[in-house]
N, C-alpha and C positions, 0 to 999 in steps of 0.2 A: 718729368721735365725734360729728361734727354730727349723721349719718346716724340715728345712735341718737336724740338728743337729739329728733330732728323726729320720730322715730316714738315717743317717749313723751308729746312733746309735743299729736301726733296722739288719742294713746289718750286722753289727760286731758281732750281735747276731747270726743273722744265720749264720753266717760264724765260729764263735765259736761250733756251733752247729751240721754243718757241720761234722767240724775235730774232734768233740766228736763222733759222729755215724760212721762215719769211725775206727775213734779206736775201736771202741766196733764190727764193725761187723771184722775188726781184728781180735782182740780175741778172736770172736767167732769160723774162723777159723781155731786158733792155739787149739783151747778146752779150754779157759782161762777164756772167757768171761761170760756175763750172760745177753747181751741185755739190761743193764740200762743205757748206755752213753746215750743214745737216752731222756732218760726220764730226766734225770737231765738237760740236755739240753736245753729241753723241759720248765722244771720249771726255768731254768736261763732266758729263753727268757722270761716269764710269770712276772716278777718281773723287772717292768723299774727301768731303774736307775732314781735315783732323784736328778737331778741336778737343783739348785737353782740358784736364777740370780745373779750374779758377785756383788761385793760389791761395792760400791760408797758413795759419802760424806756425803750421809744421815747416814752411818753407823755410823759414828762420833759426828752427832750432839748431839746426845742424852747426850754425857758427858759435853754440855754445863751446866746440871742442877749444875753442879758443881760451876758457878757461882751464884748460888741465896742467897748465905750467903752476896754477896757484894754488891748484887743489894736488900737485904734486909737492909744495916747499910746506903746504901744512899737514900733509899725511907724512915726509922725509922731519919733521920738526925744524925747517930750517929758520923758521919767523918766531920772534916770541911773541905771545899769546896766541898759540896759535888758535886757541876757541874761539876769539874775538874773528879772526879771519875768518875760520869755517862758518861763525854766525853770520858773517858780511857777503860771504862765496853764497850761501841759504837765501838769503836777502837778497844779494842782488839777481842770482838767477831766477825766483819767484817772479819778483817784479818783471823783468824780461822778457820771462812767456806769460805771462799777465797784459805786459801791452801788444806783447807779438801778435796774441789772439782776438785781442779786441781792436787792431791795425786794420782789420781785411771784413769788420762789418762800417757801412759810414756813422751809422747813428752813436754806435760804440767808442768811432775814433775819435770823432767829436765831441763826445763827454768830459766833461771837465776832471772826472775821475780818472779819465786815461791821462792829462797832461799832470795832475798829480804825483801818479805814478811812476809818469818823467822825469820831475823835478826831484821825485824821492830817490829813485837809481843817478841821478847827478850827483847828487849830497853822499851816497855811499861809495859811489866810485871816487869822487874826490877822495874820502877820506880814507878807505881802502891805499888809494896809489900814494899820496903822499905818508900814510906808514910804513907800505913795504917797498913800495917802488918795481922794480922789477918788470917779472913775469906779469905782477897784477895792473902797469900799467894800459894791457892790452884792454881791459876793461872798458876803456875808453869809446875806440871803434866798436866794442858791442854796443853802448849805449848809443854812438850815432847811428847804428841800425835800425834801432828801436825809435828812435828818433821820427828817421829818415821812413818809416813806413808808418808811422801814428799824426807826420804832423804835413802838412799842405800849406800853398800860398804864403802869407809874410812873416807867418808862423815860422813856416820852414826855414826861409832865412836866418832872422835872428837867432834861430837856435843852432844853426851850423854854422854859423859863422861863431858864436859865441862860447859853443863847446870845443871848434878849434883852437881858441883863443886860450879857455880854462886850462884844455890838456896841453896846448905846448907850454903853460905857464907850468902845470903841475909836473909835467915830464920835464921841464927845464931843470926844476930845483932839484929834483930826485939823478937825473942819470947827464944835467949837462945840453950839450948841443943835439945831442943825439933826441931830443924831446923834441924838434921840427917836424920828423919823420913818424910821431906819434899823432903830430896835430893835423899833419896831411892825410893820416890814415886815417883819421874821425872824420876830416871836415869830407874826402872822398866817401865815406862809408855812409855818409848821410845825404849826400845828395846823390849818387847813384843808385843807392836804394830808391829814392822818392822818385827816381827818373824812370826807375824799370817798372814800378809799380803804379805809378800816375800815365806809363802807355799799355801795360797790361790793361787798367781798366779801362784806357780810350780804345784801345781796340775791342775788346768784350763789349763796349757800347756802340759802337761802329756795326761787329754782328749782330746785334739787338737792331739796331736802326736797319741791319740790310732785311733782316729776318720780318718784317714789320711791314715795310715797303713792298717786299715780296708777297705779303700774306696781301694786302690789301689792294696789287697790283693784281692778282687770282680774282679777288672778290669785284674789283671795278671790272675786269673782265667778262668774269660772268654776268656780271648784269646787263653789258651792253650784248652780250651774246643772246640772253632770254631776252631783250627788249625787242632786238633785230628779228629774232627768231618770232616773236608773239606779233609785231607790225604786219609780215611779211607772211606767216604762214595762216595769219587771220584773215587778211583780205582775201590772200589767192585761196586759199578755203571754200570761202566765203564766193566769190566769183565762179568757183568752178562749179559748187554744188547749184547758183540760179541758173547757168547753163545746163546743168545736164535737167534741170527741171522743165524749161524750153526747150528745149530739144525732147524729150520724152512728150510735151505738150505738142509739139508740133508735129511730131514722128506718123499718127494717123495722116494726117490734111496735108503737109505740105512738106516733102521726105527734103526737098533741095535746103529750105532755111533751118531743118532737123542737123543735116549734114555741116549745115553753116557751123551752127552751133557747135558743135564736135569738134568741128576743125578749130574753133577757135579754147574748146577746152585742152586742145592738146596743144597750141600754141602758146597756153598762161600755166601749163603745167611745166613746159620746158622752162618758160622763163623764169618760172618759179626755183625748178635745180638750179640755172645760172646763180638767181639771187640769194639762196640759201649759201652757196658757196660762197660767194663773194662776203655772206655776212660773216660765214667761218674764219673768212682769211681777213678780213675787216677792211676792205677794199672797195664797200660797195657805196656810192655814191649816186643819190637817187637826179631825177630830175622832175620839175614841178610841171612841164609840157609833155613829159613822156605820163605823170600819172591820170592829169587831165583828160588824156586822149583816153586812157583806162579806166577812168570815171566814167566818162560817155558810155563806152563799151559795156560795164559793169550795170549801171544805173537803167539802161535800155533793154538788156536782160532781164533786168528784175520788174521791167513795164515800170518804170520811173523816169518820167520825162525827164533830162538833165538841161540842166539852162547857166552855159558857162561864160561869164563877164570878167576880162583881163586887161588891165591899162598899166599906163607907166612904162617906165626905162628896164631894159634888163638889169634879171638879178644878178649877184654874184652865186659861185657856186654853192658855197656856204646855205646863203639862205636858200635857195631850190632846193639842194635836199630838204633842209628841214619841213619846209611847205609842202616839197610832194608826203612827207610822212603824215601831214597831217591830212591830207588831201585821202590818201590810203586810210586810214584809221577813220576820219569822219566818213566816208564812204560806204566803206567796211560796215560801219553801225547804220546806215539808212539803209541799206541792203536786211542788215539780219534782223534787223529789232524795230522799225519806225512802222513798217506799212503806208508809207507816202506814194504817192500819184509824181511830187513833183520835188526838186533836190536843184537849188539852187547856190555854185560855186562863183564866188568874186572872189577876186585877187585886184586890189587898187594898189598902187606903187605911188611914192614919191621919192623926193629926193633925200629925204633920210630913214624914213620907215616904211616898211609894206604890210599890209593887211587882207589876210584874208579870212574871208565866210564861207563855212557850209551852213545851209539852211534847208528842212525840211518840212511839209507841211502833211506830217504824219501824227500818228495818236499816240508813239512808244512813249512822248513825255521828256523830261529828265530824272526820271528813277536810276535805282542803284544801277542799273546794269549798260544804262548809256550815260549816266554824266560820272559816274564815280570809278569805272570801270581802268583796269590795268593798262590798256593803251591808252587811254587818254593821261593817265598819272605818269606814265613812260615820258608821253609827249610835253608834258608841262615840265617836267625835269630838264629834258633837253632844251625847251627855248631859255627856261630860265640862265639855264649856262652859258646859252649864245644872248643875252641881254635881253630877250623878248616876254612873251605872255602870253597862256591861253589861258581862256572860259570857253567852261559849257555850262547851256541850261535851257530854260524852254524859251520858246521866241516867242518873241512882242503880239503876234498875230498867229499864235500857236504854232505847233511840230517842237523841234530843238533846232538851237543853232549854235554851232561851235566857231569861235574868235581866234585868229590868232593875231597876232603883231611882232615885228621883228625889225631890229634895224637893220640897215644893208650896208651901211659905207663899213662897219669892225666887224663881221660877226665873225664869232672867237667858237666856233663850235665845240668843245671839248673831243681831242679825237680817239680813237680808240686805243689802248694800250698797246703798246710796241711798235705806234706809226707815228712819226716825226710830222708835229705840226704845219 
C-alpha cells in the first residue's frame, strides 16, 4: 500500500510538473516567460511529501498516565477498599483501550457495542469519583477522550455537553467549586479530540481524492496522446507510403512527376514532426480546409478521384478540428483498405448543425477492420463529448460511408489535460 501510494504520489508530481513546463514554455511564447516553471517543478518534485501513518489507539494510550494518582492512593492504602478501586482502575482502563481501538476503524466506531462501552466507563467513572473523589476525579477527561474519538455528529454533542454536566455535578459534590475546572477539562477533552481527529481524517481523504485525480488525470492523458498519436501517424503513414508507390511507378516514364511525388513525401513527413509535436505538447488544433486540401492530395495519389462538396456558414474552431479528424481517419481508411476509383467528401452546414460524408464506391465493405476499427472508436468518443455523432457502415449504393454530425453554436470539445478550456 505505501508502495502504491509513492508511485501515485510520484505520477501527480510529474503531472503537476507537466502543466508547470507547459505554462512556462507558454510564456515563453507570448515573451512573458523566463523558463523557471520547469525548475520549480523540478524542486517540487525533489521534496516528497511526508506523510505519516494514520493514527490508531495507541495514540490515546499514552493519556492513560493520568491515572497513576489512583493507582498510587491504592498501592500507598490511602482509599478503603482498596480492591473495589483496583477492580474499578481494571475496569475502566479495559474498557478505554477497548473503545480507544475500535475509535479509528468507522464500521467499529459505529457499533452499538462501542457506545455500550461508553456508557459502561460513564457508570464506573461516576461511581469511582464520587467514592474517592480526588486524584480519581481525573477520570473524567479520560472518558471525554474516549468519547471525543468514538462518537461524531449529534452524537457528539449530547455527550459532551452532557458528561460536562455529570463531572462538574460529580466534582461539585466531592472537592466544591473547584469541580468547574473538571467540567472544562472533559467538555475540552472531548471536543478537541473529535476536532483533531474528524480533520486528520478529512485531510487523509483529501489525499485519497488528490491521489485519485492524479491517477486518472495520467490515464485521460494517455488516451488522448495514443488517440492523437494513431489519427495522425495513421494517415501520414498511410499518404507517404501511396507516394513513394507513385513515385517508384513513375520513376521509369516520367522522372519530373516521380520528383513531384518526393517532393511532396518530404513535405507531409515534415508536417508530420510539426504535428507529432504539437500532439505531445496538446496544442495541436486541426483545421477542416487545411485537411480537405490533403484529402485531394492523398486521394489523387492513390488514383482515387476525390469529389469535394462544402456549403454553409463558417465553422467555429471547435468543430473544424473535429471534422478535419474525421476527414483524416475516413481518408486514411479509403487509401489503405477500400480499393475505390472514386471518394466522395461533403461537408453541408447550417445554422445549428453541420454534417459531414465521406463516401466510397470500393469493395473493402464495412468489416472489422474499416467500421469497427481504433480510429474510428477514438473518433466517436470525441464527437460524442462535443454533442455530436458518428456511423459507419456500407453505403446505400455500395463502398462504405462514414457520417458525422455536430453542432456548432456550443461545441464543448473536452480539452486535453492541463490546457484551460
Amino acid at each position: 500500500m505505501t508502495g502504491t501510494r509513492g508511485r501515485l504520489r510520484r505520477i501527480s508530481c510529474r503531472l503537476d510538473a507537466w502543466q508547470l513546463a507547459r505554462q512556462a514554455e507558454t510564456d515563453t511564447r507570448i515573451g512573458a516567460g523566463t523558463g523557471a516553471g520547469g525548475g520549480a517543478a523540478d524542486e517540487a518534485c525533489e521534496r516528497p511529501e511526508r506523510i505519516g501513518p494514520p493514527p490508531s489507539g495507541f495514540t490515546l494510550l499514552p493519556w492513560l498516565l493520568m491515572g497513576l494518582g489512583s493507582l498510587a492512593n491504592i498501592i500507598q492504602g490511602q482509599n478503603d477498599s482498596s480492591w473495589i478501586g483496583g477492580a474499578g482502575l481494571l475496569v475502566f482502563n479495559s474498557l478505554y483501550i477497548y473503545v480507544a481501538f475500535r475509535s479509528f476503524d468507522d464500521e467499529r466506531r459505529k457499533a452499538p457495542s462501542t457506545r455500550l462501552a461508553l456508557a459502561v466507563m460513564a457508570l464506573v467513572t461516576c461511581a469511582l469519583a464520587l467514592a474517592y473523589g480526588g486524584s480519581w476525579l481525573l477520570f473524567f477527561p479520560l472518558l471525554g477522550l474516549a468519547a471525543g474519538a468514538a462518537l461524531r455528529g449529534r452524537w457528539l454533542g449530547r455527550w459532551g455537553w452532557s458528561l460536562a454536566v455529570v463531572s462538574g455535578v460529580v466534582a461539585g459534590l466531592k472537592d466544591g467549586w473547584t469541580g468547574l475546572n473538571i467540567a472544562y477539562g472533559t467538555f475540552l477533552s472531548t471536543m478537541v479530540t473529535a476536532a483533531i481527529l474528524s480533520l486528520s481524517d478529512a485531510v487523509r481523504q483529501l489525499r485519497a481524492a488528490r491521489e485519485e485525480l492524479a491517477t486518472r488525470a495520467v490515464a485521460e492523458e494517455r488516451l488522448r496522446f495514443s488517440r492523437d498519436l494513431h489519427d495522425l501517424l495513421g494517415h501520414t503513414l498511410s499518404v507517404i507510403v501511396v507516394k513513394a508507390e507513385a513515385a517508384r511507378r513513375l520513376a521509369p516514364r516520367d522522372l519530373d512527376s516521380a520528383l513531384t511525388q518526393v517532393s511532396d513525401i518530404e513535405s507531409v513527413g515534415r508536417q508530420a514532426l510539426t504535428e507529432v509535436r504539437e500532439a505531445v505538447t496538446g496544442y495541436r488544433e486541426g483545421s477542416l480546409a487545411t485537411e480537405l486540401d490533403r484529402a485531394r492530395s492523398a486521394l489523387g495519389a492513390a488514383d482515387v478521384d476525390p469529389v469535394v462538396h462544402r456549403s454553409g456558414p463558417p465553422l467555429p474552431p471547435q468543430a473544424e478540428a473535429l471534422l478535419g479528424w474525421v476527414v483524416r481517419e475516413a481518408v486514411t481508411n479509403v487509401v489503405r483498405h477500400s480499393g475505390a476509383s472514386r471518394c466522395e467528401i461533403a461537408v453541408a452546414g447550417g445554422a445549428d448543425r453541420v454534417r459531414l460524408t465521406v463516401t466510397d464506391n470500393g469493395t473493402g465493405g464495412g468489416g472489422p477492420v474499416r467500421g469497427t476499427g481504433t480510429g474510428l472508436t477514438g473518433l466517436t468518443e470525441r464527437l460524442a463529448t462535443a454533442g455530436g455523432s458518428l456511423t459507419a457502415g456500407a453505403g446505400p449504393r455500395g463502398g462504405f460511408s462514414v457520417t458525422a454530425e455536430l453542432p456548432v453554436r456550443e461545441v464543448a470539445e473536452e480539452p486535453p489535460v492541463g490546457v484551460p478550456a
